[in-house]
C-alpha atoms as one frame of an Amber mdcrd trajectory, in Angstrom:
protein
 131.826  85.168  83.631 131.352  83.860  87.741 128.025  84.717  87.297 127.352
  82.906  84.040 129.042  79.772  85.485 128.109  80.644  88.801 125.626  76.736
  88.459 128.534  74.874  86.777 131.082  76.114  89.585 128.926  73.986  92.326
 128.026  71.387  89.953 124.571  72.083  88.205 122.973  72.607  85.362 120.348
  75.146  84.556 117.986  71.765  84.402 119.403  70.064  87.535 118.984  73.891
  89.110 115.234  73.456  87.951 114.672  70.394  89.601 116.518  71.750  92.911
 114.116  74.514  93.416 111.358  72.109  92.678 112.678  69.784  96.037 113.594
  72.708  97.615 113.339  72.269 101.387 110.517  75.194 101.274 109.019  74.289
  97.703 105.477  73.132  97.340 106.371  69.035  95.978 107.912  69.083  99.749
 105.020  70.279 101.523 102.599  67.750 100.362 101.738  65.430 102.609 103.226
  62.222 100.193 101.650  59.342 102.133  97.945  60.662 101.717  98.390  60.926
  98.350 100.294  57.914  97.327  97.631  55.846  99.530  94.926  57.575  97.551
  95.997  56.495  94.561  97.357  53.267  95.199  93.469  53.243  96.306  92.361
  54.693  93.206  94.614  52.219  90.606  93.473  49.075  92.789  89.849  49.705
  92.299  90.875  50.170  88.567  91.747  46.176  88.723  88.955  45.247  90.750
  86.246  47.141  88.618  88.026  45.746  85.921  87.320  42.253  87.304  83.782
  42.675  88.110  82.710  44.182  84.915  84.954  42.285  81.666  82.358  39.572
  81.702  79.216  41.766  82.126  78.033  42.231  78.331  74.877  43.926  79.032
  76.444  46.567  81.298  80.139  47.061  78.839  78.666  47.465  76.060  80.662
  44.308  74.350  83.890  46.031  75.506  85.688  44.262  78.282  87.678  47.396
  78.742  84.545  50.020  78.772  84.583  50.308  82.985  88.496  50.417  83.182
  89.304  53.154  80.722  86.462  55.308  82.330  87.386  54.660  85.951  90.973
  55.767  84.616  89.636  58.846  82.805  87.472  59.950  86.087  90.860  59.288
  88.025  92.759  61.738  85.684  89.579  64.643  86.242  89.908  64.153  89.689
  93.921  64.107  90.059  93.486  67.165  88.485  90.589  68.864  90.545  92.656
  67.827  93.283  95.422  70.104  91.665  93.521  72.612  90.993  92.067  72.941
  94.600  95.664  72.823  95.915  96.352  75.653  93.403  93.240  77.575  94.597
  93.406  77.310  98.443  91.087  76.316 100.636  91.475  79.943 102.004  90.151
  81.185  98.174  87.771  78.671  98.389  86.381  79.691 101.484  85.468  83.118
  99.868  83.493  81.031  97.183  81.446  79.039  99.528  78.248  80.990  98.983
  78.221  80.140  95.244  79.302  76.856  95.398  76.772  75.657  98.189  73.796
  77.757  96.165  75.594  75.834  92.949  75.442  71.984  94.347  71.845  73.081
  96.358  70.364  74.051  92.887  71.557  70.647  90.942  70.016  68.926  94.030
  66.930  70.184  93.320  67.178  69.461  89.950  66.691  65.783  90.596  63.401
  66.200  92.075  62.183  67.405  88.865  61.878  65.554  85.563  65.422  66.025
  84.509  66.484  63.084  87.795  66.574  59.751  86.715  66.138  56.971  89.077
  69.213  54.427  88.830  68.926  51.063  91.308  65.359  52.673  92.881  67.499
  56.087  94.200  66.211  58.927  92.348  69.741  60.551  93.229  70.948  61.333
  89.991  71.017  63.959  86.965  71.590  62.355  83.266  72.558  64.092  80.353
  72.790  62.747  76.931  75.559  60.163  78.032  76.987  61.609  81.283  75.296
  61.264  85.117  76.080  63.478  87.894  75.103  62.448  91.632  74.713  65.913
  93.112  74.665  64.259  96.533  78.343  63.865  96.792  79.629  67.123  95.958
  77.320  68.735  98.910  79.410  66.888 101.080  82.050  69.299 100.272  80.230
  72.376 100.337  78.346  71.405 103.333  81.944  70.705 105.119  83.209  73.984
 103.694  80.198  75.913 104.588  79.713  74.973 108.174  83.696  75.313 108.776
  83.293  79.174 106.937  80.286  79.632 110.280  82.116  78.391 112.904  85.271
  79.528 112.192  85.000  82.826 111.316  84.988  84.539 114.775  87.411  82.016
 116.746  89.971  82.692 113.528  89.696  86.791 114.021  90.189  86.668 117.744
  86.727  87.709 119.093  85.899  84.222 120.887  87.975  80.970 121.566  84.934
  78.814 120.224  81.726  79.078 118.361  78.567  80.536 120.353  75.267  79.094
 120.412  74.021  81.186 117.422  76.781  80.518 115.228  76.140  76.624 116.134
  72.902  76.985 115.151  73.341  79.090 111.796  75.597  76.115 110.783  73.029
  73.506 111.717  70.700  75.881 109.326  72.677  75.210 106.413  73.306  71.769
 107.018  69.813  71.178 107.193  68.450  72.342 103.519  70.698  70.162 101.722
  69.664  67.072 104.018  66.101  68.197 103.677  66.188  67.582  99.779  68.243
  64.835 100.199  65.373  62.902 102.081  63.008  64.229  99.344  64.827  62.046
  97.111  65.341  60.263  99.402  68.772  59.286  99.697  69.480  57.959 102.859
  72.859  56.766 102.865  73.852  60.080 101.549  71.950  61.531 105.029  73.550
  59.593 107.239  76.879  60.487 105.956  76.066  64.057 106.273  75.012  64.023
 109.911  78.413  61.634 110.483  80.082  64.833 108.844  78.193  67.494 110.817
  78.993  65.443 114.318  82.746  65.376 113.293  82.766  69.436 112.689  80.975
  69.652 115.774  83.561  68.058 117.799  86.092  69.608 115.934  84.816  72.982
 116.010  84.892  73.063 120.047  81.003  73.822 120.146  79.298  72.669 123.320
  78.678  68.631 123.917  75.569  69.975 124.169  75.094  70.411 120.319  76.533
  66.803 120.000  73.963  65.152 122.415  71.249  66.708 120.984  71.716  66.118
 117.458  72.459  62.389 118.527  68.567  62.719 120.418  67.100  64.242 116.847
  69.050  61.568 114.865  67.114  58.935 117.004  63.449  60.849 116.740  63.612
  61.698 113.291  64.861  58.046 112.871  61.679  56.333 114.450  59.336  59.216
 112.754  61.063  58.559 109.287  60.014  54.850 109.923  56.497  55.609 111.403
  55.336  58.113 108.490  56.636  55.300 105.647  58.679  58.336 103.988  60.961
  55.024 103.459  60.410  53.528  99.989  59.761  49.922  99.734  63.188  48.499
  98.669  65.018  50.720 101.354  62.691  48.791 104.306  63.498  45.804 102.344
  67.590  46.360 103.089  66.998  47.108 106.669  65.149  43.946 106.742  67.392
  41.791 105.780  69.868  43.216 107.693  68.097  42.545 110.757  67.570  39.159
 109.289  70.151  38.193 107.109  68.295  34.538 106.588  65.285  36.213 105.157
  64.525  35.419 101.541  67.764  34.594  99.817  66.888  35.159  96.613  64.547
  37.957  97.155  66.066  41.308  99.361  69.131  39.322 100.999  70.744  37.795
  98.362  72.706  41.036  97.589  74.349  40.672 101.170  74.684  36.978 100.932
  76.058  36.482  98.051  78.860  39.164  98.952  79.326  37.230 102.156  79.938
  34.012  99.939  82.105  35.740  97.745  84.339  37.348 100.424  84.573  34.040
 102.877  85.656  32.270  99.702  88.364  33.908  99.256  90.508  32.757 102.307
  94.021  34.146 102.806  95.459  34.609  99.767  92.239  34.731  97.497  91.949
  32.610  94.337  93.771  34.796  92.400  92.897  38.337  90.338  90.630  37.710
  87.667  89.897  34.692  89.132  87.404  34.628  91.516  84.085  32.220  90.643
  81.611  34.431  92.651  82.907  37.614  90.272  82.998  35.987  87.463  79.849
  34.172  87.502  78.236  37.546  88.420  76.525  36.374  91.086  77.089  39.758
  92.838  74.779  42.971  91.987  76.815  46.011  91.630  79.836  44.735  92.296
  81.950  47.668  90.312  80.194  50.222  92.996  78.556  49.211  95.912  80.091
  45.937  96.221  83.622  46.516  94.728  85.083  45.187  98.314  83.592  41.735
  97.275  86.002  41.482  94.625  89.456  41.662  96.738  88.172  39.626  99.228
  87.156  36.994  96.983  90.103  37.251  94.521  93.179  39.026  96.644  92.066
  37.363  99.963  92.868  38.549 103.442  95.843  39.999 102.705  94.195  42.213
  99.546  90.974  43.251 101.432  93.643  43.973 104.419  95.650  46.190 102.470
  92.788  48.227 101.027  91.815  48.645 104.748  95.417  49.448 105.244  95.493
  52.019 102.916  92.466  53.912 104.078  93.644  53.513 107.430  96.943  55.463
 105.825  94.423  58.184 104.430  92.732  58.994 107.455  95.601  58.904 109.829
  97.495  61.669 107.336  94.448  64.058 107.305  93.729  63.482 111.170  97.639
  64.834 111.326  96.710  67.716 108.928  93.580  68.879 111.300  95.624  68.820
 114.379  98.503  70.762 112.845  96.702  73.447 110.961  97.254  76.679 112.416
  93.414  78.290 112.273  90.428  76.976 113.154  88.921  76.671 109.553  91.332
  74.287 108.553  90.733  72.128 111.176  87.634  71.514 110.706  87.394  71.260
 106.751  89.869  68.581 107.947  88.226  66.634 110.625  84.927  66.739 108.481
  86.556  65.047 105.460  87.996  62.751 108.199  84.327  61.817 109.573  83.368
  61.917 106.337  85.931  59.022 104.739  86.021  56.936 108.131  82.270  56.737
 107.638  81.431  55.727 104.405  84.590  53.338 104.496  82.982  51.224 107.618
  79.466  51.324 105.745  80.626  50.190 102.839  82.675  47.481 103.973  80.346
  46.794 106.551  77.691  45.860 104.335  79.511  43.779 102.237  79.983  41.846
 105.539  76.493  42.032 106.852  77.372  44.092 109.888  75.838  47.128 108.194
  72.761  47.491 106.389  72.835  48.174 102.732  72.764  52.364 101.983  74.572
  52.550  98.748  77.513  54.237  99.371  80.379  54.398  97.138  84.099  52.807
  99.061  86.582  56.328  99.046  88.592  55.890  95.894  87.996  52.383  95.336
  83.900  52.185  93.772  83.182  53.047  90.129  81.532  56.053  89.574  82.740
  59.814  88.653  80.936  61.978  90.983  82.174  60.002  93.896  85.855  60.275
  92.655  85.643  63.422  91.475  84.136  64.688  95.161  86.751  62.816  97.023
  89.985  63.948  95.475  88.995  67.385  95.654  88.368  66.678  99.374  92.011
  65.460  98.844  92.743  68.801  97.164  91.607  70.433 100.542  93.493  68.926
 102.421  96.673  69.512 100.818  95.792  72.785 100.462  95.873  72.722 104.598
  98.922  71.283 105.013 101.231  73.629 102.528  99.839  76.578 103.224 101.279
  78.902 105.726  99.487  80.472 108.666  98.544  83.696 107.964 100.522  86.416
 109.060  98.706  88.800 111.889
């Protein structure tokens, strides 16, 4: 009989007991890091609003359904809440043992778009369509490419032979950084290739490799830079965004009026912002691609300051938690799946946002958890998934 009633005795229920073990001070729901994730998705279900805002008005892109972009930005949510789970579940340690398939996996649908299965969406021939679903290939080598070069470096400093990646393992890395950004430019997708080398410099720095791997790769960045420009491997509308950067006064209808009109829409919106759905510049659809590229335009123009601030905020929230996560981890490979999803975010955050306020030139990357678009969600919650997987996992015992 005491050990029948042995939960009543203290005061629980077999359901109450449940719950205990699930808050246990050891149990997994109290290892998560709680303030990445509820950022993220606070992220996540406030682009929901503003893609809702941008597109309810757009007939020719919803179909006739003011509600097309919203449920769909939900349902890619949902898949990638539960990747994210399912890379927790996994480990990043399991994962690691998988990173040969998975980088010859996202390689091989990256060369798919360079044959006639890619399609060509807003003059990037980035993506893969089938029947009614697209893939962007692009963002999931981020991940592998992070994974991949953190497997490399990490494999020697985490069994004991060196305290930091030689020369040769540097360059190995570099090696299989450098196919995927190959085919990228092929494409080409540049804002995808800078993102990549703002990856790679973060698992550099990370990894402890020599500053002399850093400085270098800065010096390439800058000659392949001027040699991209000199050989015109450029297409025409991708000169045509650096130009108006440089000048945001040239043509105003023609190549800047994406970039002024998201300047309009964003000044207009003062403090407080004229309200959710409310916002004249959104509603008139005066800005291109405002569910994906330009989501940012929407919450400065309709939440303000304060709404644009608090999306800033947020990611701010998301990159200080997995900063924490690559300082604490106890091995080497953690660290720096860590610090290149950090690089990674902080990046295409500030070119995102910058363009939308003209102090970056237009590259066509999606804002972390905020932009439309599956691939990109589903890419950056299983980043998410990593990083979780980093913080509740144990060291490994010697």
């Amino acid at each position: 009989m005491t050990g029948t009633n042995s939960f009543s005795v203290s005061g629980y229920g077999p359901e109450r007991a449940g719950w205990t073990r699930i808050f246990a001070r050891d149990s997994l729901a109290r290892r998560l890091d709680w303030p990445i994730l509820l950022a993220a998705t606070a992220l996540s279900l406030m682009g929901s609003l503003l893609v809702y805002s941008a597109t309810r008005n757009r007939t020719e892109l919803n179909q006739g359904d003011p509600y097309f972009f919203l449920v769909r930005h939900l349902m890619n949510l949902g898949i990638g809440i539960a990747l994210m789970i399912a890379t927790v579940w996994l480990g990043h340690r399991a994962l690691r043992n998988a990173v040969p398939i998975l980088y010859g996996l996202s390689v091989l649908l990256a060369l798919v778009v360079l044959t006639p299965l890619g399609a060509t969406i807003n003059g990037q021939r980035n993506w893969l369509v089938i029947g009614g679903f697209s893939l962007q290939p692009a963002e999931f080598l981020k991940v592998t490419i992070i994974l991949g070069m953190a497997m490399m470096l990490a494999a020697r400093v985490d069994a004991g032979d060196k305290p930091y990646p030689d020369h040769r393992t540097v360059f190995q890395s570099l090696c299989l950084a450098a196919v995927p950004i190959l085919i990228l430019l092929l494409m080409p997708d540049l804002g995808s290739v800078l993102a990549m080398v703002a990856i790679i410099l973060g698992i550099l720095l990370a990894s402890g490799a020599s500053n002399r791997w850093v400085f270098g790769l800065l010096t390439a960045g800058v000659i392949g830079c001027i040699a991209i420009w000199k050989l015109h491997i450029l297409d025409e509308y991708q000169i045509n965004r650096f130009a108006a950067f440089a000048n945001p006064d040239l043509d105003p209808a023609g190549v800047g009026y994406n970039t002024n009109q998201a300047r309009i829409a964003i000044g207009s919106g003062g403090l407080t912002g004229a309200g959710l759905f409310h916002g004249s510049q959104t509603t008139g659809q005066f800005v291109p691609e405002q569910q994906t590229d330009f989501v940012f335009t929407v919450a400065g123009e309709e939440l303000g300051f304060l709404g644009a601030g608090l999306i800033i905020f947020l990611l701010g929230v998301v990159l200080w938690r997995a900063c924490r996560i690559a300082r604490d981890s106890p091995e080497l490979y953690g660290t720096i799946v860590a610090a290149g999803i950090v690089a990674w975010f902080a990046f295409q955050a500030f070119e995102n946002i910058g363009m939308t306020l003209g102090i970056m030139p237009v590259t066509g990357l999606p804002l972390p958890f905020v932009s439309y678009g599956g691939s990109s969600m589903f890419a950056v919650w299983v980043a998410l998934g990593l990083l979780q997987s980093i913080k509740v996992q144990r060291p490994m015992s010697a």
